[in-house]
PDB file of N, H, CA, C and O in Angstrom:
ATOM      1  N   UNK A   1      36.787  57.729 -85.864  1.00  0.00           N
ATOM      2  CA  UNK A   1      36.540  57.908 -84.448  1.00  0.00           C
ATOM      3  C   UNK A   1      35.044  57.793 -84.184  1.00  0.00           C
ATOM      4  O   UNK A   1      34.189  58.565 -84.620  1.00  0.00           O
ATOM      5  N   UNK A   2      34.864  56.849 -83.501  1.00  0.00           N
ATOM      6  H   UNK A   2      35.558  56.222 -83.147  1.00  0.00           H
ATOM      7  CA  UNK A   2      33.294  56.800 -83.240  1.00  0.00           C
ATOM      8  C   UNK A   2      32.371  57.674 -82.417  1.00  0.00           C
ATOM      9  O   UNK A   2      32.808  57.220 -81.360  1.00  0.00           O
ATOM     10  N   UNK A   3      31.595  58.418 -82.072  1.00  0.00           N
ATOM     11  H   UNK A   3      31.239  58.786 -82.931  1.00  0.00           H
ATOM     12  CA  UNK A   3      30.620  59.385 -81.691  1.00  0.00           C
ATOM     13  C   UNK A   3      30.808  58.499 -79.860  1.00  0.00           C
ATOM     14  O   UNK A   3      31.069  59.370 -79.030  1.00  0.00           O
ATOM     15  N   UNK A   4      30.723  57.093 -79.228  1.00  0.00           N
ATOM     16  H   UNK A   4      30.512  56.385 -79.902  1.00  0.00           H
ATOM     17  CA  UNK A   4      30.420  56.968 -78.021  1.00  0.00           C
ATOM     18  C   UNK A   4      31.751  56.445 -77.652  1.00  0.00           C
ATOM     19  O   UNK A   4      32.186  55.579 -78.410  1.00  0.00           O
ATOM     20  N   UNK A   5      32.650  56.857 -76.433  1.00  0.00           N
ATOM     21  H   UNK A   5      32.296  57.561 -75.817  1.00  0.00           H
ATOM     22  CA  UNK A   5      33.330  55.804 -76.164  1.00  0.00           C
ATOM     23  C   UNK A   5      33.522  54.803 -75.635  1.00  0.00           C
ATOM     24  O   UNK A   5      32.564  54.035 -75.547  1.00  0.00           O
ATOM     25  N   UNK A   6      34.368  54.543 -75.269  1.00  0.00           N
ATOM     26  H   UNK A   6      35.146  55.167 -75.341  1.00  0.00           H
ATOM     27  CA  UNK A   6      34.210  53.159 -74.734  1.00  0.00           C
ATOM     28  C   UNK A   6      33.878  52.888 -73.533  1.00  0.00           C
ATOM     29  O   UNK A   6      34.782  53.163 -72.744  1.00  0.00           O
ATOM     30  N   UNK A   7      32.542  52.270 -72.847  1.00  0.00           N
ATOM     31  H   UNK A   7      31.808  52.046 -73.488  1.00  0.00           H
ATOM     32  CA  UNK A   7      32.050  52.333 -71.570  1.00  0.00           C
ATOM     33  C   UNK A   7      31.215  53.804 -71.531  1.00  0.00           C
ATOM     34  O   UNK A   7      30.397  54.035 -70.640  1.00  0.00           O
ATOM     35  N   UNK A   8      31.485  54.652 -72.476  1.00  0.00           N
ATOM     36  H   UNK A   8      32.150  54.464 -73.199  1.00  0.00           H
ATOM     37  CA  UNK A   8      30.310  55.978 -72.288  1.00  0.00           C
ATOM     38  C   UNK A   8      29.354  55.184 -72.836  1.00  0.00           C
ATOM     39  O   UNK A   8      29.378  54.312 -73.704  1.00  0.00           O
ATOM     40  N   UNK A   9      27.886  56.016 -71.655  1.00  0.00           N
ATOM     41  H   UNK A   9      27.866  56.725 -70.950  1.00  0.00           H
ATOM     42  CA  UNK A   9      26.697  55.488 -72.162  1.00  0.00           C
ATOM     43  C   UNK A   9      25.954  56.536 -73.347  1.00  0.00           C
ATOM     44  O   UNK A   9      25.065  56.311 -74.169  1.00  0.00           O
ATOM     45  N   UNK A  10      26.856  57.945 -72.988  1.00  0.00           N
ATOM     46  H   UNK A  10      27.578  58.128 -72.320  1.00  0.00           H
ATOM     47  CA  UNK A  10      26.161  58.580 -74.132  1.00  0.00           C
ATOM     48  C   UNK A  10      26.544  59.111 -75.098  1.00  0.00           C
ATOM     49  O   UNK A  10      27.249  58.192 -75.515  1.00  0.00           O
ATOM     50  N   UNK A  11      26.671  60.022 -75.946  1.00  0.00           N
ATOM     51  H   UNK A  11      26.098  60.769 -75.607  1.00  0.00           H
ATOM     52  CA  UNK A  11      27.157  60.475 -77.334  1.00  0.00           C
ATOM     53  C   UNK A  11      27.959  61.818 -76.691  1.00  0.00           C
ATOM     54  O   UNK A  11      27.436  62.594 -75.891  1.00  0.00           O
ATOM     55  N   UNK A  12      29.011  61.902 -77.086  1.00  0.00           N
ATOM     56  H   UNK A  12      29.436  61.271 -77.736  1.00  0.00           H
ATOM     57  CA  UNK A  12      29.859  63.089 -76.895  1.00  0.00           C
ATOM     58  C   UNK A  12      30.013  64.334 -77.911  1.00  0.00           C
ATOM     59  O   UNK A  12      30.685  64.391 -78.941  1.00  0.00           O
ATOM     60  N   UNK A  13      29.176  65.333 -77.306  1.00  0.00           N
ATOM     61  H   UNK A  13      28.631  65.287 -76.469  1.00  0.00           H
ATOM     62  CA  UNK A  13      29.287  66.402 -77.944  1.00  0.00           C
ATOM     63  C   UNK A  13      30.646  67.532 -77.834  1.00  0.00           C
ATOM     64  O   UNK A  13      30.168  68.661 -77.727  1.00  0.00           O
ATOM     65  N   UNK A  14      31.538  67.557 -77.830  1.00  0.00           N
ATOM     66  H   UNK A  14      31.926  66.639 -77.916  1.00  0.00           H
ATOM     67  CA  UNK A  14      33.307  68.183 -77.889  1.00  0.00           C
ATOM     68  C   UNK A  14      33.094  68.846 -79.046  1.00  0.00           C
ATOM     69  O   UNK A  14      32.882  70.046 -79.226  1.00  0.00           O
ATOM     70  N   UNK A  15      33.212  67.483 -80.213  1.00  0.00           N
ATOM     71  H   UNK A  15      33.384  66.509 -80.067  1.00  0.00           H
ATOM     72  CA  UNK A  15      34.020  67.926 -81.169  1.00  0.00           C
ATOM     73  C   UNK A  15      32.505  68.515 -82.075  1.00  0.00           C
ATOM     74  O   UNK A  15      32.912  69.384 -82.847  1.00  0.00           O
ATOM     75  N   UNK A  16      31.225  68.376 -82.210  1.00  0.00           N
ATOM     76  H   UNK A  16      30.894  67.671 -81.583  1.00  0.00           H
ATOM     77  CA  UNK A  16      30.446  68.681 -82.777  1.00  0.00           C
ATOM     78  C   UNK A  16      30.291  70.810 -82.437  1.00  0.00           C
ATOM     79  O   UNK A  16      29.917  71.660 -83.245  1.00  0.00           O
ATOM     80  N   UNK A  17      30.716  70.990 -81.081  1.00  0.00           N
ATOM     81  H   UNK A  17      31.020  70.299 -80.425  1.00  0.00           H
ATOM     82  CA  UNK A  17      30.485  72.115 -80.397  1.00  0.00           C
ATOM     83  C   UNK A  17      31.629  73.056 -81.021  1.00  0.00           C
ATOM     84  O   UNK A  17      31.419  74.206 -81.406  1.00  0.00           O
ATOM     85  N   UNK A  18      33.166  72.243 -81.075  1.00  0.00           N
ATOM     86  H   UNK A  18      33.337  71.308 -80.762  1.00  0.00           H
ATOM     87  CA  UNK A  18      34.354  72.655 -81.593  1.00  0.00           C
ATOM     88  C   UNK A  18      33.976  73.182 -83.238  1.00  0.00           C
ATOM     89  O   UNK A  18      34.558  74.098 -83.818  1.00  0.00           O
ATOM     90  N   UNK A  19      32.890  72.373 -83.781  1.00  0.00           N
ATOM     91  H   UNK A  19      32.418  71.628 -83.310  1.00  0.00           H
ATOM     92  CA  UNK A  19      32.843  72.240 -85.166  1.00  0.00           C
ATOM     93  C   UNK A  19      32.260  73.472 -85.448  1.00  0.00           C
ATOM     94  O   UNK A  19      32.569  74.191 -86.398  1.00  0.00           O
ATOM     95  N   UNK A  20      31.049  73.806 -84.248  1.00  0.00           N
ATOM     96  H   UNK A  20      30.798  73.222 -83.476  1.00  0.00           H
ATOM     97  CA  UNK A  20      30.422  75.241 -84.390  1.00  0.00           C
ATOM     98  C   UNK A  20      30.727  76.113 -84.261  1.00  0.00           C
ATOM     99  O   UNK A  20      30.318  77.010 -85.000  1.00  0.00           O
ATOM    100  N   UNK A  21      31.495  76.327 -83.391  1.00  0.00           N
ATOM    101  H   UNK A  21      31.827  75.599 -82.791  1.00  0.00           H
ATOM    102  CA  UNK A  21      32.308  77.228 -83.106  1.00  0.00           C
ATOM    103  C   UNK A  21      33.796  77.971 -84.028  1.00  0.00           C
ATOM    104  O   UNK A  21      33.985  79.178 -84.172  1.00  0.00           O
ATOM    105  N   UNK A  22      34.496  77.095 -84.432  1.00  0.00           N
ATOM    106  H   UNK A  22      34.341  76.114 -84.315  1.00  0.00           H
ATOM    107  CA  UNK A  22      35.489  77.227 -85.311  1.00  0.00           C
ATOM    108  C   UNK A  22      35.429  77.117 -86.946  1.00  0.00           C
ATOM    109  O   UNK A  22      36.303  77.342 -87.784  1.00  0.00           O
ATOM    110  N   UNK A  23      33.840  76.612 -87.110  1.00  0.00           N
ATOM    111  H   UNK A  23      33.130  76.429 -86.430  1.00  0.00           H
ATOM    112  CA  UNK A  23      33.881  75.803 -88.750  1.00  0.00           C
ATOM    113  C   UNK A  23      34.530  76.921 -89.833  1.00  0.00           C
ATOM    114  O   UNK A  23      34.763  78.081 -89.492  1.00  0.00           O
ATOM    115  N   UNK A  24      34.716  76.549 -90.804  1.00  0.00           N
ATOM    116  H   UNK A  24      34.527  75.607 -91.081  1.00  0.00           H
ATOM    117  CA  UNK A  24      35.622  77.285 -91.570  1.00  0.00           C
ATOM    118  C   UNK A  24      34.410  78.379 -92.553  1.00  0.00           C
ATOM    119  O   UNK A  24      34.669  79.525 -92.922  1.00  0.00           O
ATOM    120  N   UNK A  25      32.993  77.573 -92.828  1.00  0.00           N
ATOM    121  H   UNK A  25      32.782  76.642 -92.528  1.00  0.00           H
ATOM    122  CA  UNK A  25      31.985  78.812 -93.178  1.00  0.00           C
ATOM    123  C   UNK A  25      30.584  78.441 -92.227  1.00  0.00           C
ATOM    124  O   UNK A  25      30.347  77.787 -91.211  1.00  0.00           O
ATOM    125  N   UNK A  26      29.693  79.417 -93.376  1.00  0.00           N
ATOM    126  H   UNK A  26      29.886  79.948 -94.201  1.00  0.00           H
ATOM    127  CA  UNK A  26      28.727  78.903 -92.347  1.00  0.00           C
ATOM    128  C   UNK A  26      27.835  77.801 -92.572  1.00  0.00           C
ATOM    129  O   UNK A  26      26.869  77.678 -91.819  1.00  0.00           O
ATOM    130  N   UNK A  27      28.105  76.639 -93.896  1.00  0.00           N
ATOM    131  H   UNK A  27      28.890  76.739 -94.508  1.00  0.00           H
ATOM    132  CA  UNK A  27      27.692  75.623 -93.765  1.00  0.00           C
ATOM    133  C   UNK A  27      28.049  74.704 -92.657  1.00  0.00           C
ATOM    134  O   UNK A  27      27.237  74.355 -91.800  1.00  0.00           O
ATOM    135  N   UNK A  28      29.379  74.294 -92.701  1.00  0.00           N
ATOM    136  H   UNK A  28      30.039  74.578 -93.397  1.00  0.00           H
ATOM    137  CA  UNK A  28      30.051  73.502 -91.766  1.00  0.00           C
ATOM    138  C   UNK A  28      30.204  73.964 -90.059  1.00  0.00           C
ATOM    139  O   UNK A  28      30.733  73.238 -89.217  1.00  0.00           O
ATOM    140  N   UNK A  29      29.621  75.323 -89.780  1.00  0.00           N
ATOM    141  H   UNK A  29      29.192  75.914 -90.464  1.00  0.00           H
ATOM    142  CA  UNK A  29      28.973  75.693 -87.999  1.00  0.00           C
ATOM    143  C   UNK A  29      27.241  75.229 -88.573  1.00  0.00           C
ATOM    144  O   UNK A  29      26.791  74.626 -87.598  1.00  0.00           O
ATOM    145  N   UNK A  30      26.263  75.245 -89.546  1.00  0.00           N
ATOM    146  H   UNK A  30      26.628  75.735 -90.338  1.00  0.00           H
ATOM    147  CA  UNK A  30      25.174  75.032 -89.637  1.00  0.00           C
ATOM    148  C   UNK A  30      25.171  73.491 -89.202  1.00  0.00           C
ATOM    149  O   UNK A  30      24.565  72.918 -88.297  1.00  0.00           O
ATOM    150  N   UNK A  31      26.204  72.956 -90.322  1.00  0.00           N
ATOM    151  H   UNK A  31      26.697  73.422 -91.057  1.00  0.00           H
ATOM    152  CA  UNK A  31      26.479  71.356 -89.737  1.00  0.00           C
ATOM    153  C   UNK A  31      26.694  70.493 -88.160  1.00  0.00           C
ATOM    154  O   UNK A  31      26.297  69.470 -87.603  1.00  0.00           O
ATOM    155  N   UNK A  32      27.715  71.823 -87.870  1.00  0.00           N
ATOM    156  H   UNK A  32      28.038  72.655 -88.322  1.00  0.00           H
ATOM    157  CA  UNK A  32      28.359  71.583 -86.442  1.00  0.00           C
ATOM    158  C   UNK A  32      26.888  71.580 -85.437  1.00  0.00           C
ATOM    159  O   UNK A  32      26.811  70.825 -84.467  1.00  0.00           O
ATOM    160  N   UNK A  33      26.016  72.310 -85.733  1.00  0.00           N
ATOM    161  H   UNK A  33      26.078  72.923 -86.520  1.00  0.00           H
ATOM    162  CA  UNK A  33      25.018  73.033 -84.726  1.00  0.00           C
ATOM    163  C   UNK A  33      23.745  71.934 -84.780  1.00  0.00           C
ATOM    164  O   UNK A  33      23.044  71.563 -83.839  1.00  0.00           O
ATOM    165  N   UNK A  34      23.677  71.510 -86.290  1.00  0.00           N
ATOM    166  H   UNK A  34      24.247  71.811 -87.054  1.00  0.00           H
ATOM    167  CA  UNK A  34      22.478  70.413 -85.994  1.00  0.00           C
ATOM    168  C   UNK A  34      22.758  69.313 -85.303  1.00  0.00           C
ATOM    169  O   UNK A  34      21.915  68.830 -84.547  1.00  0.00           O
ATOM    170  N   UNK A  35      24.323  68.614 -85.512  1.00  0.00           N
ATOM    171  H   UNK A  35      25.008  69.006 -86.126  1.00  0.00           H
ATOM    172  CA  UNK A  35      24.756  67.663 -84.960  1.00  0.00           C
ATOM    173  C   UNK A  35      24.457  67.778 -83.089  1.00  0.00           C
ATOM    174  O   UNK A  35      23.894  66.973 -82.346  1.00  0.00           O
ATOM    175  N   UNK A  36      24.970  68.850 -82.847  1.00  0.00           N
ATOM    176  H   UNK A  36      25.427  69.504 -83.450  1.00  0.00           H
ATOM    177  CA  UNK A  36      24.851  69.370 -81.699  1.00  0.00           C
ATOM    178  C   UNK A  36      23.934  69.287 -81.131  1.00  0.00           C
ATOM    179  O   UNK A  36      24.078  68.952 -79.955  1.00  0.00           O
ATOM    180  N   UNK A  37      22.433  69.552 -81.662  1.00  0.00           N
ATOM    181  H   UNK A  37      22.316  69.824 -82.617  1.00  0.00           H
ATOM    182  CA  UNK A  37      21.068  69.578 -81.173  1.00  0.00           C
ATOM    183  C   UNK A  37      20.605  68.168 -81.050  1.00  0.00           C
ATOM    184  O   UNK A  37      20.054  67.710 -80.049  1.00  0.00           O
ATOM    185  N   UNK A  38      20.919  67.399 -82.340  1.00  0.00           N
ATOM    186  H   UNK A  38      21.367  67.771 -83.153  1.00  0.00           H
ATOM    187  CA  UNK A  38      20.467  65.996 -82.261  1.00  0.00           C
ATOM    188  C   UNK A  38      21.039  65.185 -81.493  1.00  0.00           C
ATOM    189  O   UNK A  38      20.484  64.272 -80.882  1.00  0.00           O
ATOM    190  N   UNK A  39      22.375  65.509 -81.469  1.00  0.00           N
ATOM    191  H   UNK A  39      22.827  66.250 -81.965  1.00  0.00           H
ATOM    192  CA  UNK A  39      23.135  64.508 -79.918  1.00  0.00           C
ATOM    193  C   UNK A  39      22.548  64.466 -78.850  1.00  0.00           C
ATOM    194  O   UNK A  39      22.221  63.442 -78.250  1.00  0.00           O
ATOM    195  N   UNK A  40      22.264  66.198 -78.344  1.00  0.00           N
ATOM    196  H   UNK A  40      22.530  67.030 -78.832  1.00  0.00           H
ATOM    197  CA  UNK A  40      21.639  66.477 -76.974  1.00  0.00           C
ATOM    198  C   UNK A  40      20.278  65.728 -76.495  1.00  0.00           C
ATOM    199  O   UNK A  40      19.923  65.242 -75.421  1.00  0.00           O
ATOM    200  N   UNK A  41      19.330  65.928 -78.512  1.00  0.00           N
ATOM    201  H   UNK A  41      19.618  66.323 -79.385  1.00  0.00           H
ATOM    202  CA  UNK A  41      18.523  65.307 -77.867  1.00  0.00           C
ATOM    203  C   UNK A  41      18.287  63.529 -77.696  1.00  0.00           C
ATOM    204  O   UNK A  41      17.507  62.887 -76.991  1.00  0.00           O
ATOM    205  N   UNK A  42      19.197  63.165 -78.548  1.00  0.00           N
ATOM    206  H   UNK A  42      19.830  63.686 -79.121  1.00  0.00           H
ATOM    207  CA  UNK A  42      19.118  61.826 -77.954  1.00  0.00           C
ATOM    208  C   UNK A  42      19.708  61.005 -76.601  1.00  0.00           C
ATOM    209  O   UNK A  42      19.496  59.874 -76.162  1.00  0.00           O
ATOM    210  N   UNK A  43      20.834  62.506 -76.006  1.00  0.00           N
ATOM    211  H   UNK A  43      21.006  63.425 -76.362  1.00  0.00           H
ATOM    212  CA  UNK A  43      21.125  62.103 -74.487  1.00  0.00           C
ATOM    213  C   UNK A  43      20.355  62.537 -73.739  1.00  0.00           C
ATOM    214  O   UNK A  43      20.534  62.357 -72.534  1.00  0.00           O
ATOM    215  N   UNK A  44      19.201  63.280 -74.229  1.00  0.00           N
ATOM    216  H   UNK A  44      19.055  63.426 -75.207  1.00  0.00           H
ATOM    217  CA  UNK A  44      18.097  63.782 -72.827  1.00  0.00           C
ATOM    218  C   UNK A  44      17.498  62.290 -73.177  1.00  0.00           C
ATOM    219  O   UNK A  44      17.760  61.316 -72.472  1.00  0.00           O
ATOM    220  N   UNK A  45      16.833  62.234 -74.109  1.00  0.00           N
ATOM    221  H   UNK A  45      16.620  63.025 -74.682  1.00  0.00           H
ATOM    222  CA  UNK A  45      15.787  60.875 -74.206  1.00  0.00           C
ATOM    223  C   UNK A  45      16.485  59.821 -73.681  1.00  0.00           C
ATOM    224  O   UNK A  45      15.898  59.330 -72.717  1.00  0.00           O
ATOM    225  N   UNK A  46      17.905  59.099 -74.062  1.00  0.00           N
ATOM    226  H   UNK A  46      18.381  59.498 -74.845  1.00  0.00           H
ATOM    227  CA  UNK A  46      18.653  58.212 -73.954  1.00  0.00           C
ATOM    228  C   UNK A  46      18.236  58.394 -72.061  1.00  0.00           C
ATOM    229  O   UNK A  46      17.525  57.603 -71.440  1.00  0.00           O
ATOM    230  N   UNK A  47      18.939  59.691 -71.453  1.00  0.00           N
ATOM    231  H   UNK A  47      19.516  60.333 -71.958  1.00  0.00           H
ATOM    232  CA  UNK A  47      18.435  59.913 -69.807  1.00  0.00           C
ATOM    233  C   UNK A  47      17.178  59.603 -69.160  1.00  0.00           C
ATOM    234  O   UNK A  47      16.927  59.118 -68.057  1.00  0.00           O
ATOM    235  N   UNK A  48      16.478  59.985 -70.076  1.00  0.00           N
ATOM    236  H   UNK A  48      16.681  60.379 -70.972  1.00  0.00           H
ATOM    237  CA  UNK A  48      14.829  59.970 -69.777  1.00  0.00           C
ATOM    238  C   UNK A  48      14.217  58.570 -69.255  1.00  0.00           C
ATOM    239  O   UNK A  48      13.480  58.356 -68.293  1.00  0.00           O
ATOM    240  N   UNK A  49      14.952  57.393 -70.530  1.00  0.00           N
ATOM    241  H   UNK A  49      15.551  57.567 -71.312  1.00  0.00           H
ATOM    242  CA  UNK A  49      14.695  56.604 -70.764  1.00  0.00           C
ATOM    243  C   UNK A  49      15.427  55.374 -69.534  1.00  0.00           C
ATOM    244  O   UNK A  49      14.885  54.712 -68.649  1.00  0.00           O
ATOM    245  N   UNK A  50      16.416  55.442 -69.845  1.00  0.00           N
ATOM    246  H   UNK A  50      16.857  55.981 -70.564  1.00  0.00           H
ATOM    247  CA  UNK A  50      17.146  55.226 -68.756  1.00  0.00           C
ATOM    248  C   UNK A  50      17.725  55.224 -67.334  1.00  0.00           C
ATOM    249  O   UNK A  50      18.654  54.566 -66.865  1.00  0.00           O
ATOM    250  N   UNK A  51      16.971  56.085 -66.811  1.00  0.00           N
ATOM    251  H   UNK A  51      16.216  56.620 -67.192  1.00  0.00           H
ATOM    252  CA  UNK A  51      17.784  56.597 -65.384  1.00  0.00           C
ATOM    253  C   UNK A  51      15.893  56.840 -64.783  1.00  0.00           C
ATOM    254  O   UNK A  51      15.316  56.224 -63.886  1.00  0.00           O
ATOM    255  N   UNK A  52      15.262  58.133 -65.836  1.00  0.00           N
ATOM    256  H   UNK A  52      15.731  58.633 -66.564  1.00  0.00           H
ATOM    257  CA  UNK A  52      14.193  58.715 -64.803  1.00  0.00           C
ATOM    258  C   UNK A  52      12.969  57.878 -64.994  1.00  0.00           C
ATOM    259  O   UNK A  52      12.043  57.878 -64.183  1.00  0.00           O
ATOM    260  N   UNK A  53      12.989  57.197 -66.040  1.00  0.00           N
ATOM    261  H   UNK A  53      13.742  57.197 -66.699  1.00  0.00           H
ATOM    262  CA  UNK A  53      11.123  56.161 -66.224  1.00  0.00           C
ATOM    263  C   UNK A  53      11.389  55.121 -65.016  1.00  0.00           C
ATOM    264  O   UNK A  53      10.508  55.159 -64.157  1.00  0.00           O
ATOM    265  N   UNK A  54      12.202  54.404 -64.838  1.00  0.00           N
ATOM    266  H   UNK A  54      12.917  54.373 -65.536  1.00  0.00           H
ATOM    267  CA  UNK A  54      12.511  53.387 -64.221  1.00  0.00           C
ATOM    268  C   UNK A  54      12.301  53.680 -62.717  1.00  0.00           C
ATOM    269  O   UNK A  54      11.717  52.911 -61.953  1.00  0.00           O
ATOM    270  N   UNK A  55      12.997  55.227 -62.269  1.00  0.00           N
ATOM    271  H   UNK A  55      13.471  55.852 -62.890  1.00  0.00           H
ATOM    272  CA  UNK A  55      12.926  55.465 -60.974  1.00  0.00           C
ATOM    273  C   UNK A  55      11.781  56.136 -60.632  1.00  0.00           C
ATOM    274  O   UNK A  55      11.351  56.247 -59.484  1.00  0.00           O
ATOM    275  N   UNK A  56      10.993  56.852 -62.226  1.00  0.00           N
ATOM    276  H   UNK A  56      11.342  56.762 -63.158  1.00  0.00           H
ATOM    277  CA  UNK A  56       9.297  57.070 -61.605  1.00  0.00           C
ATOM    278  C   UNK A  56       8.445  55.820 -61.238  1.00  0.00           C
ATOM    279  O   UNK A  56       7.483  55.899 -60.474  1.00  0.00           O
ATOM    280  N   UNK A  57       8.826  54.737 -61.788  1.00  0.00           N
ATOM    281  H   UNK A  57       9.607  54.674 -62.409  1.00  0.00           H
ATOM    282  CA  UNK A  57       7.957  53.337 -62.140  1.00  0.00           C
ATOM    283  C   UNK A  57       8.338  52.586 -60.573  1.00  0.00           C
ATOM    284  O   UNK A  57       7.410  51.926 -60.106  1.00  0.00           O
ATOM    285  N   UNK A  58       9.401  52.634 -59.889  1.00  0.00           N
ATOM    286  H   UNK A  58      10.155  53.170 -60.268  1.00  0.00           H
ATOM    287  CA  UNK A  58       9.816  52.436 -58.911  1.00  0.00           C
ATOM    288  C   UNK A  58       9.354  53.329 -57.756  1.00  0.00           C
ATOM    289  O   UNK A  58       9.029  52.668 -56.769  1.00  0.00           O
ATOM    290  N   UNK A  59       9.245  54.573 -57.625  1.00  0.00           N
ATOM    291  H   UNK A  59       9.509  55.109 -58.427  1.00  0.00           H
ATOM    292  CA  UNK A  59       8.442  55.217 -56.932  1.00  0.00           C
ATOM    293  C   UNK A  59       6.949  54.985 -56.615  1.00  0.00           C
ATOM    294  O   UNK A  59       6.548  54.714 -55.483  1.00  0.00           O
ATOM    295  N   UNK A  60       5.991  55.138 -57.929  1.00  0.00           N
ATOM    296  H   UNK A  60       6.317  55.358 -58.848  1.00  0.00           H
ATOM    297  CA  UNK A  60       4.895  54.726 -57.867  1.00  0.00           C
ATOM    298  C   UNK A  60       4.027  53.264 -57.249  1.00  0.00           C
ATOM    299  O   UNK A  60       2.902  53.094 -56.779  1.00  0.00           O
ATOM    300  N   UNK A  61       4.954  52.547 -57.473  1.00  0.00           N
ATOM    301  H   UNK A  61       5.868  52.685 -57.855  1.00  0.00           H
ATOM    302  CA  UNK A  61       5.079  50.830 -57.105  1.00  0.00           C
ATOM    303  C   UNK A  61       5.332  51.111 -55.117  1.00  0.00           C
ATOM    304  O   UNK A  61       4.889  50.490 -54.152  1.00  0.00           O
ATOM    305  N   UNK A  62       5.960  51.953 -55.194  1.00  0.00           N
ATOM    306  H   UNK A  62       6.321  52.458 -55.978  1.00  0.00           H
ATOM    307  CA  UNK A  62       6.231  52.084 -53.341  1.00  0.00           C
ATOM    308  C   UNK A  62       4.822  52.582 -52.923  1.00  0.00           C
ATOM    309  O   UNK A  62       4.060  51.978 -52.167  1.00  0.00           O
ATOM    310  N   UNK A  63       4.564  53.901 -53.592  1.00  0.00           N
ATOM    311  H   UNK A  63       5.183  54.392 -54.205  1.00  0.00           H
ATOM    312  CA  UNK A  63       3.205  54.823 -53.264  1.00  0.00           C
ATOM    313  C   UNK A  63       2.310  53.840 -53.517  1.00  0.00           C
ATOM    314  O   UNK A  63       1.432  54.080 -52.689  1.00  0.00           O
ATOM    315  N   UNK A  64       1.894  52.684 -54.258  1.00  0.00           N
ATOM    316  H   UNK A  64       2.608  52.489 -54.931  1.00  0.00           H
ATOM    317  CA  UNK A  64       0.744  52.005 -54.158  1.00  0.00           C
ATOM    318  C   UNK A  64       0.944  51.027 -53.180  1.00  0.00           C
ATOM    319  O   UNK A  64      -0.082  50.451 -52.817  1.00  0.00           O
ATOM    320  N   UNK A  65       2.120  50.647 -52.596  1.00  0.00           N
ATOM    321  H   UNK A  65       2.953  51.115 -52.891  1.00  0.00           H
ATOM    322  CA  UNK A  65       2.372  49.792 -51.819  1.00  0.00           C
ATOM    323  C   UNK A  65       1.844  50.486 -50.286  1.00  0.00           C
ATOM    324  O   UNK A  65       1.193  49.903 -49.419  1.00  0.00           O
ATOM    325  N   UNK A  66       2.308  51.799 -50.264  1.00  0.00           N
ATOM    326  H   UNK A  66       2.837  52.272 -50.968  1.00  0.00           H
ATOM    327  CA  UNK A  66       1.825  52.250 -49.059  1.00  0.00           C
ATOM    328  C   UNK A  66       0.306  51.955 -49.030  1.00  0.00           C
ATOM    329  O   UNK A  66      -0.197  51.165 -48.230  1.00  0.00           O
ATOM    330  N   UNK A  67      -0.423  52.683 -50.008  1.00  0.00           N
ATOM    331  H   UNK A  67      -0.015  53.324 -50.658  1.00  0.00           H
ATOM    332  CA  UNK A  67      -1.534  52.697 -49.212  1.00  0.00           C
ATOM    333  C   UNK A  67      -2.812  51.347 -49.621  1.00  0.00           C
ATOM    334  O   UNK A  67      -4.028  51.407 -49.806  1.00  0.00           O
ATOM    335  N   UNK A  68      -1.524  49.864 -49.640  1.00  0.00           N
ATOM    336  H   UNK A  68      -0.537  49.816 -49.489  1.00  0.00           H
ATOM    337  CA  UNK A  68      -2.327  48.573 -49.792  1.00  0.00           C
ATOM    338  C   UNK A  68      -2.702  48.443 -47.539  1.00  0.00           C
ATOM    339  O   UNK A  68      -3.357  47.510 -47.075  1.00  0.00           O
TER     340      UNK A  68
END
C-alpha cells in the first residue's frame, strides 16, 4: 500500500497515528511516532512550497505593481 493516494497531493498519516497509538511495544509506537513527525513535516513544507510561496510571490508582484 503506498503512503499517497491516488490524486492525493499529500502523504497520509491514519495508519502511521494508528501505529502509535496501538503498537504492540514501545519500539513499534517509537516507530509509529517518527513516521508521524516526518510525514507532517514534509506536508507542511510540501504546503509551504506549494500553495503559500507562490501566493506570497503573487502578492508582492501586485504591491510593486501598485506603487509603479
Amino acid at each position: 500500500m503506498s503512503d499517497e493516494k491516488e490524486g492525493a497531493s499529500y502523504l497520509r498519516l491514519s495508519d502511521d497515528f494508528d501505529q502509535l497509538r496501538y503498537g504492540f511495544d514501545g519500539t513499534d509506537k517509537m516507530k509509529g511516532g517518527l513516521k508521524l513527525v516526518g510525514k507532517s513535516i514534509f506536508n507542511i513544507g510540501k504546503f509551504a512550497l506549494t500553495e503559500v510561496l507562490p501566493a506570497a510571490v503573487a502578492f508582492a508582484a501586485k504591491e510593486a505593481e501598485k506603487k509603479r
